[in-house]
N, C-alpha and C positions, 0 to 999 in steps of 0.2 A: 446308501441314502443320499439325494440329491439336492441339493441346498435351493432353495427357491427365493429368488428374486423380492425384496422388500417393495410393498407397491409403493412405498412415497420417494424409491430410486427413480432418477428421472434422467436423460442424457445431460452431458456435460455443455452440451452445444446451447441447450435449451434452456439452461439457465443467463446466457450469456444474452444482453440487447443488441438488438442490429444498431450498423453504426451510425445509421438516420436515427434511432431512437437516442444512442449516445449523445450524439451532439445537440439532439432537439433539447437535452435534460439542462435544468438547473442545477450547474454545483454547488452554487453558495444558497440555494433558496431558503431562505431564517424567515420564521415567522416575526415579521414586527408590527404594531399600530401605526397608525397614521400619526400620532406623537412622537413615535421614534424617529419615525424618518424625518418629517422637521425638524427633528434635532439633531440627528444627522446630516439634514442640510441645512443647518443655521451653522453649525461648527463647519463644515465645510466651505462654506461661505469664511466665516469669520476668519480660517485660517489664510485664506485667499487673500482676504486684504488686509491681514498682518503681513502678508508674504509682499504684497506690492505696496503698502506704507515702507517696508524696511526697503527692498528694491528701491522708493522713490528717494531716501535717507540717503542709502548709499549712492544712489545717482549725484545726488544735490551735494555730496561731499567733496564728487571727481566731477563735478559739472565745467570747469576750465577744461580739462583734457577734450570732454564728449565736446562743448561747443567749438572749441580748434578741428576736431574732427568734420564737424559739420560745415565747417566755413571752409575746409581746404576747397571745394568743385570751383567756391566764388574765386579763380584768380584776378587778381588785377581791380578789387575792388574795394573800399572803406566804405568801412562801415557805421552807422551815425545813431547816436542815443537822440532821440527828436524829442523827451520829453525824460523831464525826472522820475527816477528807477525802471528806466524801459528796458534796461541790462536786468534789472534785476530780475523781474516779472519776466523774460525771455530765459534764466538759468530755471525757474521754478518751471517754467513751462517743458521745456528740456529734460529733465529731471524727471516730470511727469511720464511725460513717452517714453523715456528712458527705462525708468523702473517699470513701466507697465510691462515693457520687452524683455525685461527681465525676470520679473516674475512671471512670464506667460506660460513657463514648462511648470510649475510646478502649480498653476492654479489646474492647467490640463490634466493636471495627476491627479489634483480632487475632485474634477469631473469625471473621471475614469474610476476612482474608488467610490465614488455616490452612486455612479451607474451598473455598477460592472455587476456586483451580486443577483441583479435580477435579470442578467443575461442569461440565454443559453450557451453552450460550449462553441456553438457554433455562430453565433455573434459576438461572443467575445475574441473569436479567432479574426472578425472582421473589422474589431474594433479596435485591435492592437496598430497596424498598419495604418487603417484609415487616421488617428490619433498623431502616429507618426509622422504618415506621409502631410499634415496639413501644417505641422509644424515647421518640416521640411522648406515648404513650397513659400510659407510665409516668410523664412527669413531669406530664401532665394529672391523672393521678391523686394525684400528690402536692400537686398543686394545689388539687384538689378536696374532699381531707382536709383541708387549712390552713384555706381557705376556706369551707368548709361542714362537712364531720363535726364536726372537733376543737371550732368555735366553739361548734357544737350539745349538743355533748355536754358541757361546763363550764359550761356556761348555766343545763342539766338539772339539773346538781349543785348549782350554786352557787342557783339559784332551790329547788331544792328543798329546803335547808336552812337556806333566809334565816329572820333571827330567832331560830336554832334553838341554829344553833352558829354560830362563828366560821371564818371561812376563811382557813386557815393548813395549807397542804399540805408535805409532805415534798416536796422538789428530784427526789430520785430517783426514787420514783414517778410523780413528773406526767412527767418524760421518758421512763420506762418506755413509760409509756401513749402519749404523743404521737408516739413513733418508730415502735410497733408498731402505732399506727394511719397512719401515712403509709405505712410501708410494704410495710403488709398491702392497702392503699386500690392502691399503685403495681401489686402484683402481679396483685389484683382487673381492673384496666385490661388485663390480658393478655387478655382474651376474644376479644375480635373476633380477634387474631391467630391464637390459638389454633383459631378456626374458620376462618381464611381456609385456614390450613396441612390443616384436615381437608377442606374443601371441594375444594381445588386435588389433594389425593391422593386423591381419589375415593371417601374411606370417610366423610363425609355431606354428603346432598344439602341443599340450604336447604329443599326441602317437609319434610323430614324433621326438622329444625331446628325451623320451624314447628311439625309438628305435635307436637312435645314441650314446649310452652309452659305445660301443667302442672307439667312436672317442672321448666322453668325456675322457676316461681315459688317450688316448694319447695327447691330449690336454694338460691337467690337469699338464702331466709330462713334457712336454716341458713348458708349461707357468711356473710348480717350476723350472725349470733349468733357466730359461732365467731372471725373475724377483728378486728372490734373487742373491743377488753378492756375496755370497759365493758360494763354490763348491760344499756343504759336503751333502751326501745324507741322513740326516737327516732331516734339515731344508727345502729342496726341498720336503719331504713326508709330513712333515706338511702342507708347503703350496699348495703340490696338491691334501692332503685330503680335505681341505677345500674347495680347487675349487670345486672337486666332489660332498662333501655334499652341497655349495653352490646351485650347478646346479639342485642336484635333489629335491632342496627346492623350487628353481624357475621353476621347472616341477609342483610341487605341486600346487604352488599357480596360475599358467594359469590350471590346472586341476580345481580349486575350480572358477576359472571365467568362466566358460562353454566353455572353448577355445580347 
């Protein structure tokens, strides 16, 4: 007697999704209202700026340390309170940017958990790195203002008026200048991402990247004019070398994604 085959056996293979179907799926996909999730983006919000109230607390506690920090580039220079509590109003400000930098990884984290459920497998694999790589680039960038604009750019100043006059800067200006050069320098650093995100959605290709390498250069030189608040065309070469090397790094890397 020969056993026959149950018709609802089916191969092993065939129950299994190809792996475009795998990655196209949603893991987390929960059904919610359009209630929930404002409330899940109200709470994700709200955590956010409990997270940089407490960062700006703790900044404002250790703000003598961060402002000696900040003052080391200016050598050879005093520094002048020009009006009642301009120190003060300069530690709050401090403080401010401070905390914000410091709570920046963890507000990212509740961007990443708001967003991430209605991902597919295959955009959340894009979303890890992309995440990464921006937070990366931004504090290399704040790096790179410390360490190379800001120094360049007081140097420019203070040599070009040696003899002249006396250097004796107002408090509040020179942190004017030195925040909004970090963190024009941090946002500057978004490129490459910004091109990974255009390359990976198909609206530009790296030849096409490349072959706009004019308009990068003119770019490059209006964004150093406009994002540094100084004038000097020193600190603008800096900052639009780096845009340029930025850009054709982020050519590079949508070339090595098959884009």
């Amino acid at each position: 007697m020969t056993a026959t085959p149950e018709l609802d056996s089916a191969p092993e293979n065939s129950t299994n999704p190809s792996e475009a179907d795998y990655l196209d799926e949603v893991p987390d996909d929960l059904e919610m209202s359009l209630f929930d999730h404002l409330e899940e983006l109200r709470m994700r919000i709200f955590y956010s700026l409990l997270a940089v109230g407490l960062g700006i607390v703790g900044c404002f506690v250790a703000v003598k340390p961060i402002v000696g920090l900040l003052e080391i580039p200016a050598k050879g220079v005093t520094f002048l309170q020009l009006a009642p509590g301009e120190y003060f109003f300069v530690t709050l400000k401090v403080a401010g940017y401070s905390g914000l930098v410091v709570a920046s990884p963890f507000i990212l984290y509740q961007v990443v958990r708001f967003v991430l459920p209605g991902l597919t497998r295959r955009e959340q694999r894009l979303l890890r790195p992309i995440v990464l790589g921006s937070g990366i680039l931004f504090f290399l960038g704040l790096c790179f203002a410390y360490i190379a604009l800001i120094p360049a750019a007081l140097n420019f100043f203070v040599s070009y008026g040696a003899g002249v006059v006396e250097q004796q800067w107002s408090i509040d200006r020179y942190f004017e200048f030195v925040l909004l050069l970090l963190f024009s320098t941090g946002l500057a650093f978004q490129i490459p991402v910004v091109q990974g995100l255009l390359g990976l959605l198909g609206i530009v290709s790296s030849q096409q990247m490349l072959s706009g390498w004019r308009y990068v250069l003119l770019g490059a030189a209006v964004l150093g004019a406009v994002l540094t608040p100084s004038t000097d065309p020193l600190t603008q070469s800096l900052l639009g070398g780096a845009v340029v090397g930025l850009y054709f790094v982020g050519t590079g890397l949508v070339k090595l994604m098959g884009r």
